[in-house]
TORVEX-697031 format. One record per atom (N, C-alpha, C, O): residue number from 1; x, y, z; atom name. Coordinates in steps of 0.05 Angstrom, whole numbers, always signed. Example, Ala and Ser with C-alpha at 12.3 -4.5 7.8 and 13.67 -1.06 7.14 Angstrom:
residues 2
<seq: 1 px: +264 py: -114 pz: +156 atom: N>
<seq: 1 px: +246 py: -90 pz: +156 atom: CA>
<seq: 1 px: +264 py: -66 pz: +156 atom: C>
<seq: 1 px: +285 py: -66 pz: +169 atom: O>
<seq: 2 px: +257 py: -45 pz: +142 atom: N>
<seq: 2 px: +273 py: -21 pz: +143 atom: CA>
<seq: 2 px: +258 py: +1 pz: +157 atom: C>
<seq: 2 px: +268 py: +23 pz: +161 atom: O>
end
This chain:
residues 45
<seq: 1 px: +1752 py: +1819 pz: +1420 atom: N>
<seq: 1 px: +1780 py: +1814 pz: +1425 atom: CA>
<seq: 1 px: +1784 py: +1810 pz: +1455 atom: C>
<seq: 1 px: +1772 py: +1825 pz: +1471 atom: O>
<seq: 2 px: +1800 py: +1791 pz: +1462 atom: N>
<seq: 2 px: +1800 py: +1790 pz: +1489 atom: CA>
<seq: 2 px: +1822 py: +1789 pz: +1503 atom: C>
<seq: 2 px: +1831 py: +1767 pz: +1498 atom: O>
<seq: 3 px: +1838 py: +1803 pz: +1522 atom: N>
<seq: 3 px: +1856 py: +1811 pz: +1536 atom: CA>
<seq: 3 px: +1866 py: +1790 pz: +1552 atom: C>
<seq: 3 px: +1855 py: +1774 pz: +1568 atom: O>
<seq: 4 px: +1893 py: +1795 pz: +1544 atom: N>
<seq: 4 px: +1917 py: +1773 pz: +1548 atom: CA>
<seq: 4 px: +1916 py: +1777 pz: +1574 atom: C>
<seq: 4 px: +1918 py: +1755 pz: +1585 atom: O>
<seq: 5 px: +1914 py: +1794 pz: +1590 atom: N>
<seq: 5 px: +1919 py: +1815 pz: +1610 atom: CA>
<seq: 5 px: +1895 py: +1825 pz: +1624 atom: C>
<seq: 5 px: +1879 py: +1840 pz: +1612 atom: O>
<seq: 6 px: +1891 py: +1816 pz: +1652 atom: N>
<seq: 6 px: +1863 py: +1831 pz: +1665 atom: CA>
<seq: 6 px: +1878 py: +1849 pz: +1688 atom: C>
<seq: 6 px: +1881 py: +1840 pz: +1710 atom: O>
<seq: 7 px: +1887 py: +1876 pz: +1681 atom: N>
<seq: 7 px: +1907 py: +1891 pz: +1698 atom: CA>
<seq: 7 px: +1889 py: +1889 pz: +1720 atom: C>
<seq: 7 px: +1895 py: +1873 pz: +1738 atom: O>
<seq: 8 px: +1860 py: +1906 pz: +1724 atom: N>
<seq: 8 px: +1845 py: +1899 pz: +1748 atom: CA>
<seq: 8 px: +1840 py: +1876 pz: +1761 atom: C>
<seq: 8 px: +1841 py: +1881 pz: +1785 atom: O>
<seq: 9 px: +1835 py: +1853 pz: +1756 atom: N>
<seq: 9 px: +1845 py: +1833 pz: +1765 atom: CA>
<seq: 9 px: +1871 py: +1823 pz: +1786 atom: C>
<seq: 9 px: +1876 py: +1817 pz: +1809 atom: O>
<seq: 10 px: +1880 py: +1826 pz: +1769 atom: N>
<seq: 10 px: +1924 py: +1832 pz: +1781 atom: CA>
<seq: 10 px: +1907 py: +1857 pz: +1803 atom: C>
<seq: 10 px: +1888 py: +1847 pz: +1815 atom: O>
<seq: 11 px: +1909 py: +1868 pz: +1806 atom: N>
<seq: 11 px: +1917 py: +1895 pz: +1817 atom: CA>
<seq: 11 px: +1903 py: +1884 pz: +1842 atom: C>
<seq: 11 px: +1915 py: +1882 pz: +1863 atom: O>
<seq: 12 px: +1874 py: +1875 pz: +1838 atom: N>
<seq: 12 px: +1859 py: +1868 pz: +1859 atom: CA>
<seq: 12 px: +1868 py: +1834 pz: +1870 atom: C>
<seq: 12 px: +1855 py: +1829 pz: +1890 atom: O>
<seq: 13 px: +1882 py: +1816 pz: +1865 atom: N>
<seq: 13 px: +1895 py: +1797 pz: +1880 atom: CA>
<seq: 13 px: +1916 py: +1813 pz: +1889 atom: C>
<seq: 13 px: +1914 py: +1820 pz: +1913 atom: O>
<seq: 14 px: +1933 py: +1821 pz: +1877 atom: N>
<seq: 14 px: +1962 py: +1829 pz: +1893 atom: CA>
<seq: 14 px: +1950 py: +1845 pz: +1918 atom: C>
<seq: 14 px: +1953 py: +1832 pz: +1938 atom: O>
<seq: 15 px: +1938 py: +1871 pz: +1922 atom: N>
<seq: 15 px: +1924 py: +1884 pz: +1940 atom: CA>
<seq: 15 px: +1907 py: +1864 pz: +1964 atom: C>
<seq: 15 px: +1900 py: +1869 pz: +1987 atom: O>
<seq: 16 px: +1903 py: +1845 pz: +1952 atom: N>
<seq: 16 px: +1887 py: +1824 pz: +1968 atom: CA>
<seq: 16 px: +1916 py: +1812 pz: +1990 atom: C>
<seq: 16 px: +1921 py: +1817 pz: +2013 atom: O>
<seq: 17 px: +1930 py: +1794 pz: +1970 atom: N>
<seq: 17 px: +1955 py: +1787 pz: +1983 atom: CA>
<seq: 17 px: +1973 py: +1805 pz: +2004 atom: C>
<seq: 17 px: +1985 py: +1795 pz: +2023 atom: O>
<seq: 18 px: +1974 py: +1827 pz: +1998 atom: N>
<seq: 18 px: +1988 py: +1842 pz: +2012 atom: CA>
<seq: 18 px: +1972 py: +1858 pz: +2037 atom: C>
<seq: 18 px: +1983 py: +1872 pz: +2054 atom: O>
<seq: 19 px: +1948 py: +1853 pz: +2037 atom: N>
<seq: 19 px: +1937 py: +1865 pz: +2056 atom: CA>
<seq: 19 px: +1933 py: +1842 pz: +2078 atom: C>
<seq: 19 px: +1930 py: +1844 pz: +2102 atom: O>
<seq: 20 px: +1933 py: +1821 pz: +2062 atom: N>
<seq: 20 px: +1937 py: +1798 pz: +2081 atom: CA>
<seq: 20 px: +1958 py: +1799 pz: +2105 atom: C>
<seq: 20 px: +1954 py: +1799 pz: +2130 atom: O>
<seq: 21 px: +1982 py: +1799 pz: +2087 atom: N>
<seq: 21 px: +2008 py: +1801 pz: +2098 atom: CA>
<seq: 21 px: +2005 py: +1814 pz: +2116 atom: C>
<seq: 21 px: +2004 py: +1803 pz: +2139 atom: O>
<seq: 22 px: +2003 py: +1833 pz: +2114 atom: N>
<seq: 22 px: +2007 py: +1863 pz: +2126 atom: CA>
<seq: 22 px: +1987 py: +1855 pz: +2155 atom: C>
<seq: 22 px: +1997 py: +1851 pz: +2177 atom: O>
<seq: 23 px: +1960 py: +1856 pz: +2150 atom: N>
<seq: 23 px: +1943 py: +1848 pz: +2183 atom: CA>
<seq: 23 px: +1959 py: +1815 pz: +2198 atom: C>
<seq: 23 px: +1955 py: +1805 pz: +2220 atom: O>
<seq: 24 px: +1973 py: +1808 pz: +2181 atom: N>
<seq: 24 px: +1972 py: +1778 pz: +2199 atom: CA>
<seq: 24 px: +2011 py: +1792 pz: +2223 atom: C>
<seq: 24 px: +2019 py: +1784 pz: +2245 atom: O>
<seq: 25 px: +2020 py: +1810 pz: +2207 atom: N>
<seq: 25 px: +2045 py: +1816 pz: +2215 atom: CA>
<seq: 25 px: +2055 py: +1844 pz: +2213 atom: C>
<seq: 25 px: +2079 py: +1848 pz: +2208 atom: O>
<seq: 26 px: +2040 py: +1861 pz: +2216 atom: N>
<seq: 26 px: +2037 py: +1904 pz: +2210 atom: CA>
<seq: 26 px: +2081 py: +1913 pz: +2215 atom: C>
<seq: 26 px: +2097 py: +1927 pz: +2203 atom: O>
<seq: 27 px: +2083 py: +1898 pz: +2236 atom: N>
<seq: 27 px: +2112 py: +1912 pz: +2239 atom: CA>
<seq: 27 px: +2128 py: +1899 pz: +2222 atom: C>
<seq: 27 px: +2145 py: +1911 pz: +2208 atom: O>
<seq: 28 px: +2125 py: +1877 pz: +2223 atom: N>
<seq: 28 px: +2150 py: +1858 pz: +2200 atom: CA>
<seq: 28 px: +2139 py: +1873 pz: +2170 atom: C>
<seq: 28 px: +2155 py: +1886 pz: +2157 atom: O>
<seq: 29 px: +2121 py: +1870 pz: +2163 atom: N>
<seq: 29 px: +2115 py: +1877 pz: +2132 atom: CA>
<seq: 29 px: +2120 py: +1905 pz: +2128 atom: C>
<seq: 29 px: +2122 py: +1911 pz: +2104 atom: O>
<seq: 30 px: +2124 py: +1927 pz: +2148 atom: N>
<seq: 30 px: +2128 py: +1946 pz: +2148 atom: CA>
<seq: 30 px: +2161 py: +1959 pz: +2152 atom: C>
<seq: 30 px: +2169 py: +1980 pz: +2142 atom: O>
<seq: 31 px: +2174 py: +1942 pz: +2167 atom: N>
<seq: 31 px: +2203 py: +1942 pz: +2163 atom: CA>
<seq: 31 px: +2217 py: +1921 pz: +2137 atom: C>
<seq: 31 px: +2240 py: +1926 pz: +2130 atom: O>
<seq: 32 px: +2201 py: +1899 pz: +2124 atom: N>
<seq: 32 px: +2205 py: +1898 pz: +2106 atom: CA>
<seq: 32 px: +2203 py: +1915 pz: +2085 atom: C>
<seq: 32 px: +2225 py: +1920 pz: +2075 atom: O>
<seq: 33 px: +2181 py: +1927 pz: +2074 atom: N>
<seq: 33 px: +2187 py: +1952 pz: +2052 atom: CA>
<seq: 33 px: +2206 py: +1979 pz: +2058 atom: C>
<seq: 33 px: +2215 py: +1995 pz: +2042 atom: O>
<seq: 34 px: +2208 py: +1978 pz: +2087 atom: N>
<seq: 34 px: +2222 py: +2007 pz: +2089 atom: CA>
<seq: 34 px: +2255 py: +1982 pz: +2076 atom: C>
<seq: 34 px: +2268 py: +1994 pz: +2059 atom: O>
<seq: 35 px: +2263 py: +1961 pz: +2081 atom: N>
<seq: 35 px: +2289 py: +1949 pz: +2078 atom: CA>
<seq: 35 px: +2297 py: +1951 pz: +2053 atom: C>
<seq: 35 px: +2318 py: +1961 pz: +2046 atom: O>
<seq: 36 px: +2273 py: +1941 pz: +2035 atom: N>
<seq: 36 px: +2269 py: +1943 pz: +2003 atom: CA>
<seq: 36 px: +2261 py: +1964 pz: +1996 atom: C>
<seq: 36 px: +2255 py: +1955 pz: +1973 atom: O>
<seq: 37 px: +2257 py: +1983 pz: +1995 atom: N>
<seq: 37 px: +2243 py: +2012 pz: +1996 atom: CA>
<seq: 37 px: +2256 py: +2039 pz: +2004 atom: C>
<seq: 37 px: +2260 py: +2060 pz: +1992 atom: O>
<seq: 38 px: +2264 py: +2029 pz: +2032 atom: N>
<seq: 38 px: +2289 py: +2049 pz: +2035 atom: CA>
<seq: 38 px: +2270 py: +2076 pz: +2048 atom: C>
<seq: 38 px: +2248 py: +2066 pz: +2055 atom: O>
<seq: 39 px: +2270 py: +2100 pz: +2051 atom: N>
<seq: 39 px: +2259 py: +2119 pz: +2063 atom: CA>
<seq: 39 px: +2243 py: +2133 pz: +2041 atom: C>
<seq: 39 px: +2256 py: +2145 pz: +2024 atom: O>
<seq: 40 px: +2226 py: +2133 pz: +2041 atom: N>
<seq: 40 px: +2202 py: +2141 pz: +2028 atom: CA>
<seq: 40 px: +2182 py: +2165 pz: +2020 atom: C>
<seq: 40 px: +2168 py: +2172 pz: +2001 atom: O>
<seq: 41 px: +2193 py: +2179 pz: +2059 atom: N>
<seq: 41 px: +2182 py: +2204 pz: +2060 atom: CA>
<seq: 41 px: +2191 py: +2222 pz: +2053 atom: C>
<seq: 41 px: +2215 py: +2225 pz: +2049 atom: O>
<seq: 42 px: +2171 py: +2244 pz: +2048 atom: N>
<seq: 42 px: +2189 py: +2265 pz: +2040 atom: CA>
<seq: 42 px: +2207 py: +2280 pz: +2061 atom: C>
<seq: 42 px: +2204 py: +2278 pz: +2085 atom: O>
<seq: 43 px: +2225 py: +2293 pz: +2051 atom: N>
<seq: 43 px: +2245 py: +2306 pz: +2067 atom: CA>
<seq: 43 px: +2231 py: +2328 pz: +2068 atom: C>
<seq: 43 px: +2219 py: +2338 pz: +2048 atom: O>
<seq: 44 px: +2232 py: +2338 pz: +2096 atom: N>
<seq: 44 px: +2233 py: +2371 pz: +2095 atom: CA>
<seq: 44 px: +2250 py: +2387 pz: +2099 atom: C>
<seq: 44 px: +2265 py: +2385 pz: +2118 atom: O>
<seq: 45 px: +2251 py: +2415 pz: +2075 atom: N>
<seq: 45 px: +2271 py: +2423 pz: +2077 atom: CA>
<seq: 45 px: +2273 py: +2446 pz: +2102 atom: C>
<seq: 45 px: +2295 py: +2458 pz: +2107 atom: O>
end
């Protein structure tokens, strides 16, 4: 039977793409997810 779906595959392009991103531009791609993302860390109480 053979899978509609190669999740490792996906997982390993997207990770590919985004690591791209990320070395060609570290501060923009990084204020982009905090924009879409929003604050992330944990709070301390």
């Amino acid at each position: 039977m053979k899978k509609k779906f190669d999740a490792v595959e996906f997982q390993r392009k997207v990770r590919k793409e985004l690591g791209e991103k990320y070395l060609s531009n570290r501060e923009a791609f990084l204020h982009e997810l905090e924009e879409k993302y929003g604050d992330l860390q944990k709070k301390k109480d």
